[in-house]
N, C-alpha and C positions, 0 to 999 in steps of 0.2 A: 853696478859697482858693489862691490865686499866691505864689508865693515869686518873689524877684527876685538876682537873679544879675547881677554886678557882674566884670566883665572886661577889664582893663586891654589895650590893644594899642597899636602903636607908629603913629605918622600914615600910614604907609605901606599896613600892612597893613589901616589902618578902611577905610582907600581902597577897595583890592582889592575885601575885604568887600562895601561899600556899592557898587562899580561893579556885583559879580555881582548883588544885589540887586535891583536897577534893570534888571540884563539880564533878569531873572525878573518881571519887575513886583510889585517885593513890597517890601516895610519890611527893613530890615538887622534888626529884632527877629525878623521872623517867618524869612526868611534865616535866621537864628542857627540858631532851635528847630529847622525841619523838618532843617538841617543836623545837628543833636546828636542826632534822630531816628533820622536815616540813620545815623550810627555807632551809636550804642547798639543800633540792629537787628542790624545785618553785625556788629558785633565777637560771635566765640564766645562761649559760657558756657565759663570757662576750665575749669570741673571736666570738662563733658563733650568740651571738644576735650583735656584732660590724658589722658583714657580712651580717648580715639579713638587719640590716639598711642600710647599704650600698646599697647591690641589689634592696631593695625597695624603695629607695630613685633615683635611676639610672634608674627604670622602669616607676617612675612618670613625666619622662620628653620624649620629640620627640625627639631623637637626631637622627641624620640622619646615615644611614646604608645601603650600600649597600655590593654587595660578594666581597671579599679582595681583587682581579685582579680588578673591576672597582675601589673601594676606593684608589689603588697606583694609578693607571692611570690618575685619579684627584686629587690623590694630586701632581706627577710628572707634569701634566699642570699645576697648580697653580705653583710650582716651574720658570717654563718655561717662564709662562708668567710676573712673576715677574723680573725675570734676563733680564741687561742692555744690 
């Protein structure tokens, strides 16, 4: 089943629209759709470009690492050495 989608624009811009249309040889409806196509493809999934920057934002720094048994073992001394 089709749903219909109702989009108000100003005489200038139906113009626009309807000329590209026409330069495409095609309906300003079907214009419309493969155009909302085209963005809803290209625009990211925002959760995985959130993660993307994340990870790549995380990779542009030193942060210090080492295997999980020395990284407790230094921070149980920092613990140790702090305590009165």
């Amino acid at each position: 089943m089709s749903e219909r989608l109702q989009v108000l624009l100003d005489p200038d811009e139906f113009a626009a629209i309807r000329a590209a249309a026409r330069g495409r040889r095609m309906t300003v409806s079907e214009y419309v759709r493969q155009t909302l196509r085209a963005a809803r493809v290209s625009e990211p999934n925002t959760v995985a470009a959130q993660k993307l920057l994340v990870v790549r934002e995380a990779v542009s720094h030193g942060y210090p690492t080492a295997d999980p048994e020395v990284m407790e073992e230094e921070i149980a001394r920092g613990y140790l050495e702090r305590s009165p």
